[in-house]
TIRO-2110 file (N, C-alpha, C; in Angstrom, 1 decimal):
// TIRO-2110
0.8, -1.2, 0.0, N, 1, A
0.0, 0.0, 0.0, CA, 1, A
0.9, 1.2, 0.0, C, 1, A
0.4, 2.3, -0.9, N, 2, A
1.0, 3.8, -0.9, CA, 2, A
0.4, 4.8, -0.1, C, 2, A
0.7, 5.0, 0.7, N, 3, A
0.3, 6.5, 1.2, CA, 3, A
0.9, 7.5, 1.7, C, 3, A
0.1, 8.7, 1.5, N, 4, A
0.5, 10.0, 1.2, CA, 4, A
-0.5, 10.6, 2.2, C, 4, A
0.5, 11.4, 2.9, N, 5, A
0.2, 12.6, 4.4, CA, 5, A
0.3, 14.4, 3.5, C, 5, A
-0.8, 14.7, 3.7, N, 6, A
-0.7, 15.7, 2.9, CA, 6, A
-1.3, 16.9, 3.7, C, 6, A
-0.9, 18.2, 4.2, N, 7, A
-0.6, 18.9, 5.7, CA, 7, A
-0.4, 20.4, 4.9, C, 7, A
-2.2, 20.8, 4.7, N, 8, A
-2.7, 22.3, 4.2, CA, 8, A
-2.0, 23.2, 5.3, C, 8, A
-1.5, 24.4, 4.5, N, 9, A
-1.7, 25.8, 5.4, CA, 9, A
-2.9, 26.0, 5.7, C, 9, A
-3.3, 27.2, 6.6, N, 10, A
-4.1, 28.0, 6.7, CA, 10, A
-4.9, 28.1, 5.3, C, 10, A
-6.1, 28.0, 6.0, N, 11, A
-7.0, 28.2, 4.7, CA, 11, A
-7.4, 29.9, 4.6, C, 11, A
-8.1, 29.9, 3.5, N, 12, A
-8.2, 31.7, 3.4, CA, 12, A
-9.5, 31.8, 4.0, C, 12, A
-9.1, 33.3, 4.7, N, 13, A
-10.2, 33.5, 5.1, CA, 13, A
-12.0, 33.3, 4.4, C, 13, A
-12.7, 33.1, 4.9, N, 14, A
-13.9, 32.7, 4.5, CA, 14, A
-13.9, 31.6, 3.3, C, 14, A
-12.9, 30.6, 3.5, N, 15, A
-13.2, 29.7, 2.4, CA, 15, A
-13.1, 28.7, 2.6, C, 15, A
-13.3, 28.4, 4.4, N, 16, A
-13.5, 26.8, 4.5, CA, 16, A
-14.3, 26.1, 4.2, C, 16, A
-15.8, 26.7, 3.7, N, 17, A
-16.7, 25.7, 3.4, CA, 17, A
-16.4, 25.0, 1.6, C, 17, A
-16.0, 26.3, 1.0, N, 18, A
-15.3, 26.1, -0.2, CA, 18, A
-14.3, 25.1, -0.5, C, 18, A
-13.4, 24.9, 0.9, N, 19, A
-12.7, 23.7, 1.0, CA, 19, A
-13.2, 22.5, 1.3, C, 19, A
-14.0, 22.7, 2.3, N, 20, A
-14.6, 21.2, 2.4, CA, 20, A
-15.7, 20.6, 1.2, C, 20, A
-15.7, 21.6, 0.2, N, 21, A
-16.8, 20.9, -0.6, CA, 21, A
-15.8, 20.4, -1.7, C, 21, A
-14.6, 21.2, -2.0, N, 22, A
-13.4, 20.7, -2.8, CA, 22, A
-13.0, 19.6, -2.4, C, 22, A
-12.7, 19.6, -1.3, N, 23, A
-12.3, 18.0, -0.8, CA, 23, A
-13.5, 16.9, -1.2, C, 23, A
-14.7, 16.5, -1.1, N, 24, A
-15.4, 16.0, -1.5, CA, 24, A
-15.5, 15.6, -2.7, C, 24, A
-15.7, 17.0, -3.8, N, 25, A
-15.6, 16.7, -5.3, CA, 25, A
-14.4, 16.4, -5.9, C, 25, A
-12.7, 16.7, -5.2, N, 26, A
-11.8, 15.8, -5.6, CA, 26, A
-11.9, 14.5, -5.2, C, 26, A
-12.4, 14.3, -4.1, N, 27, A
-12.4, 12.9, -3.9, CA, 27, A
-13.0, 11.9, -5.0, C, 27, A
-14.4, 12.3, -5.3, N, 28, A
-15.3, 11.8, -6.2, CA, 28, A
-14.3, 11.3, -7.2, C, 28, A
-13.6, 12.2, -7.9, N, 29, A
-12.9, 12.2, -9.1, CA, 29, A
-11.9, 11.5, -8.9, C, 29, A
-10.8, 11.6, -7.6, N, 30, A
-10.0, 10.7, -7.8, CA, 30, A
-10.6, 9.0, -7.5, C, 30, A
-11.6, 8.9, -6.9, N, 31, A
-12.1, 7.6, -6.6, CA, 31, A
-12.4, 6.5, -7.8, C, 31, A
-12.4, 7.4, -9.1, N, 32, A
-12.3, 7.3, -10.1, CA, 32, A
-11.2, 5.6, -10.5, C, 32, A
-10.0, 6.6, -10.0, N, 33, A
-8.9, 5.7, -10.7, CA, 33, A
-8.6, 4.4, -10.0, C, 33, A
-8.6, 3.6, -10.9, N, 34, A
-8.1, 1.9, -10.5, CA, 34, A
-7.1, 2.1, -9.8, C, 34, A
-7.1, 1.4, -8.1, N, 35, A
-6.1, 1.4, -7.3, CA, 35, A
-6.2, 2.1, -6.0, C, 35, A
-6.8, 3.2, -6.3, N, 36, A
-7.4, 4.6, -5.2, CA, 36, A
-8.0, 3.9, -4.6, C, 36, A
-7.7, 3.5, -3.2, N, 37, A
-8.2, 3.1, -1.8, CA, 37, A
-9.3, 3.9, -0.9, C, 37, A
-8.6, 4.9, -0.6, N, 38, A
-9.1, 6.0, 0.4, CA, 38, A
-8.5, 7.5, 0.3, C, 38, A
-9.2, 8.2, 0.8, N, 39, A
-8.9, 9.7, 0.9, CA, 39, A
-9.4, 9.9, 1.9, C, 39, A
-8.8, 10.7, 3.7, N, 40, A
-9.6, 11.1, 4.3, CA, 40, A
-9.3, 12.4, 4.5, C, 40, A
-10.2, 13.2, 5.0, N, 41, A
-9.6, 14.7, 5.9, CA, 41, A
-10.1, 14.5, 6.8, C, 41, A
-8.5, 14.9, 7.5, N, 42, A
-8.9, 15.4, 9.4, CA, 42, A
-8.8, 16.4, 9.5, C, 42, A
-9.8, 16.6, 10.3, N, 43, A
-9.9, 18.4, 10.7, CA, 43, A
-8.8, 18.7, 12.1, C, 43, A
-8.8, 19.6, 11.8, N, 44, A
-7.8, 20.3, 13.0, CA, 44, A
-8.6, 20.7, 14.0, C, 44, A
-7.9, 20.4, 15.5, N, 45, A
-8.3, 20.6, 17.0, CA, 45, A
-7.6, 21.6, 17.4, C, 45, A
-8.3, 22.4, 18.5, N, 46, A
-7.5, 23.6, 19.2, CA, 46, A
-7.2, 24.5, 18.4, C, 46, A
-6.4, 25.5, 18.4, N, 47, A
-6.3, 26.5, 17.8, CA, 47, A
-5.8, 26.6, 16.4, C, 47, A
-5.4, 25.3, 15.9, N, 48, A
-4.9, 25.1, 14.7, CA, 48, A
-5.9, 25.0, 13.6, C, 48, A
-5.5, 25.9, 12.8, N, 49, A
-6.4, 26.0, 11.4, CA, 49, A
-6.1, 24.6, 9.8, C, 49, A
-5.0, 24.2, 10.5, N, 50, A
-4.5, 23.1, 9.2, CA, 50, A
-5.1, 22.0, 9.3, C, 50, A
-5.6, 21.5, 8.0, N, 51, A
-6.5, 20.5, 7.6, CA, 51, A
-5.3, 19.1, 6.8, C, 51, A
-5.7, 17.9, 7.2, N, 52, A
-4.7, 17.3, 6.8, CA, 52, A
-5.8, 16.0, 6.4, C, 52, A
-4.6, 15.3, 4.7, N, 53, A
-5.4, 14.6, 3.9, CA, 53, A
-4.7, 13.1, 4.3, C, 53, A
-5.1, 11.9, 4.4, N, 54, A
-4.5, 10.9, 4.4, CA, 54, A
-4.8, 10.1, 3.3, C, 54, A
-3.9, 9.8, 2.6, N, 55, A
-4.5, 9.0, 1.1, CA, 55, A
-3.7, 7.8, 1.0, C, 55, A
-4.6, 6.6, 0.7, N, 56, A
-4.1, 5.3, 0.6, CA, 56, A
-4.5, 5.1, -1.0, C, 56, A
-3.5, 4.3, -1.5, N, 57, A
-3.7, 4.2, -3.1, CA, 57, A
-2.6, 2.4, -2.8, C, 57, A
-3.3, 1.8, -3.7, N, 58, A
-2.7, 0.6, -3.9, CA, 58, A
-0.9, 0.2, -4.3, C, 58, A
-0.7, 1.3, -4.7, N, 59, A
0.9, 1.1, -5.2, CA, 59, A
1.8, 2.6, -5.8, C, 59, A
2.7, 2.9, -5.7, N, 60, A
3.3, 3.8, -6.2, CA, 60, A
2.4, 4.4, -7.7, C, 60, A
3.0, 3.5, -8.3, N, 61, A
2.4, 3.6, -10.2, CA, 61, A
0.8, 4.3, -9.9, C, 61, A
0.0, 3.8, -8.8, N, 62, A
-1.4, 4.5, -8.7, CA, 62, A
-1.4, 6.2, -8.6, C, 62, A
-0.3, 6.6, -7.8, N, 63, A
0.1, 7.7, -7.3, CA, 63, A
0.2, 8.4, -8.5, C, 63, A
1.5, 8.1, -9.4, N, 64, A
2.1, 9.1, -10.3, CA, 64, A
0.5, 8.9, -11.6, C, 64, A
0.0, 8.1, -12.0, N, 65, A
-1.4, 7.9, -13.0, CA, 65, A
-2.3, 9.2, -12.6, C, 65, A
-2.6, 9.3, -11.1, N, 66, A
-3.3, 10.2, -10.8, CA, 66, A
-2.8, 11.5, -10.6, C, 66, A
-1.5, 11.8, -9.9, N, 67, A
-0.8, 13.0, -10.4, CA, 67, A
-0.6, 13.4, -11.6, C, 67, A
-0.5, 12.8, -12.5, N, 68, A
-0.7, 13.3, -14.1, CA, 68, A
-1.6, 14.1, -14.6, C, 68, A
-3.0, 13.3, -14.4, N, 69, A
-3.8, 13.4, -14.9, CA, 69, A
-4.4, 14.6, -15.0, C, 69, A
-5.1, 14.7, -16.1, N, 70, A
-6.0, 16.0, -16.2, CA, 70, A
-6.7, 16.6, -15.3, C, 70, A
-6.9, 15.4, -14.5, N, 71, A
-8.1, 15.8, -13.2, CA, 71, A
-7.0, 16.4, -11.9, C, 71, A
-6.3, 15.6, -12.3, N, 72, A
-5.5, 16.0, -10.9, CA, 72, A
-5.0, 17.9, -11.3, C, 72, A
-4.7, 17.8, -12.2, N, 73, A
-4.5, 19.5, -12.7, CA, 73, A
-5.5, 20.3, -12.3, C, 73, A
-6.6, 20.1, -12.8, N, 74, A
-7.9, 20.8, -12.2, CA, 74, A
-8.2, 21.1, -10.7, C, 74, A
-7.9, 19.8, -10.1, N, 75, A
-8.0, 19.5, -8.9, CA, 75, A
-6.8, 20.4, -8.1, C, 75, A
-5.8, 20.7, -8.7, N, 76, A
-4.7, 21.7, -7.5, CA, 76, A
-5.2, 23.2, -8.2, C, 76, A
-5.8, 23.2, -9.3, N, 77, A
-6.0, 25.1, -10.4, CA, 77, A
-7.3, 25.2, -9.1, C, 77, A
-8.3, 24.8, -8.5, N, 78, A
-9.3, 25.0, -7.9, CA, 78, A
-8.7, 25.2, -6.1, C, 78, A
-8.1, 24.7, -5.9, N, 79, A
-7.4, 24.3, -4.7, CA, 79, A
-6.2, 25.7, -4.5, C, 79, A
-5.5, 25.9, -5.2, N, 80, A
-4.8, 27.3, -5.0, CA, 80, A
-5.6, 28.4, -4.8, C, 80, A
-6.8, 28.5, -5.1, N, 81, A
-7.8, 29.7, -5.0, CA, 81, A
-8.3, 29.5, -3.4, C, 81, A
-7.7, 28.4, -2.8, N, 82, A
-8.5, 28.3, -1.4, CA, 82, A
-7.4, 28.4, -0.1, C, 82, A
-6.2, 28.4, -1.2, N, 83, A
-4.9, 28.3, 0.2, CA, 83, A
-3.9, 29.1, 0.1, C, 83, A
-2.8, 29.5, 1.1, N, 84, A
-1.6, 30.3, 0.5, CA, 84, A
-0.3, 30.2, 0.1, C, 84, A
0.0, 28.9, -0.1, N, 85, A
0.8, 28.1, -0.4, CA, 85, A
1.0, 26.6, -0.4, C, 85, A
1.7, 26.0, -1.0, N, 86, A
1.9, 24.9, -1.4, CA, 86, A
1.6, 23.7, 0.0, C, 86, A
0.8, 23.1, -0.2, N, 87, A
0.7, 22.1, 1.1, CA, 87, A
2.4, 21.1, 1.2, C, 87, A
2.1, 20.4, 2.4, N, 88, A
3.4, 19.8, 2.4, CA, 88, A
2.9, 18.1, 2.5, C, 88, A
3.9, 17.5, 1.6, N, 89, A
3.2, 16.4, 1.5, CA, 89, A
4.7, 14.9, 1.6, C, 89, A
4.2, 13.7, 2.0, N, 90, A
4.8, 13.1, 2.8, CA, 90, A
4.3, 11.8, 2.1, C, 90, A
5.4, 10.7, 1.6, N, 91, A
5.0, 9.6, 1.2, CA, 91, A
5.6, 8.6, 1.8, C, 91, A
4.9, 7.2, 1.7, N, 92, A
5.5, 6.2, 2.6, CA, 92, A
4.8, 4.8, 2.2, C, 92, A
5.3, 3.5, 2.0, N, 93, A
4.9, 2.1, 2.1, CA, 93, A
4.9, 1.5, 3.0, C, 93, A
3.6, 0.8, 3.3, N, 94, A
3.3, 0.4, 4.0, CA, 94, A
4.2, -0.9, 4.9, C, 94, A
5.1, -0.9, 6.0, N, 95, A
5.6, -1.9, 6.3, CA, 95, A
5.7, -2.9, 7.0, C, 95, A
4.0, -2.6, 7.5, N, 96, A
3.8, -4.0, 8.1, CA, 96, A
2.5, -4.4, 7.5, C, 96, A
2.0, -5.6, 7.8, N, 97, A
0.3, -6.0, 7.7, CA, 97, A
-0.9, -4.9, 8.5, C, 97, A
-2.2, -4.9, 8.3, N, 98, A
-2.6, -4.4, 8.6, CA, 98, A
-3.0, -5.5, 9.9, C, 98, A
-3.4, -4.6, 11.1, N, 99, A
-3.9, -5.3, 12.1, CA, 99, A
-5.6, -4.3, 12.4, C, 99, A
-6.2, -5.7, 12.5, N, 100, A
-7.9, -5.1, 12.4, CA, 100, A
-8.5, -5.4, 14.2, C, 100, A
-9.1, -4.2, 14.4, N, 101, A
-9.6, -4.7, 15.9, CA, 101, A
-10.6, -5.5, 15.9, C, 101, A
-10.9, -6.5, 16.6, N, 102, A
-12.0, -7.7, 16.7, CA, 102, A
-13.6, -6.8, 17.1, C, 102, A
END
């Protein structure tokens, strides 16, 4: 499994609802692609304004298909209009089994 830790700035003022509906309608789209596991957002606690994405995708190769893509372009051209710089983002395979609570 691939995943990617992805850790917004500050959002712009009056545009978090704008974000959370972007996040939704990227999701739709990336859910799209063969491989695409999950996408979540966690919202931020306490005084912190940063929104963070956790995305599971089946393999590297799922990653760079969807980074390519036309959608994924649209999807950061809509997303710069909501933030003030570049989010920071973090990849990693998975190195153990998953363990499921009973």
């Amino acid at each position: 499994m691939f995943v990617g830790i992805i850790e917004f700035p500050k959002i712009k003022q009056g545009k978090n609802n704008d974000f959370l509906k972007w996040f939704e309608w990227s999701n739709s789209e990336f859910a799209k692609f063969d491989g695409f596991i999950s996408r979540k957002l966690l919202q931020p606690m306490g005084n912190s304004q940063k929104y963070t994405i956790i995305l599971e995708l089946k393999d590297e190769s799922t990653h760079r298909e969807i980074h390519q893509s036309p959608v994924h372009q649209k999807m950061f051209s809509r997303l710069v209009e909501l933030i003030d710089c570049i989010p920071n983002k973090s990849f990693f395979e998975l190195a153990s089994p998953l363990i499921q609570a009973k």
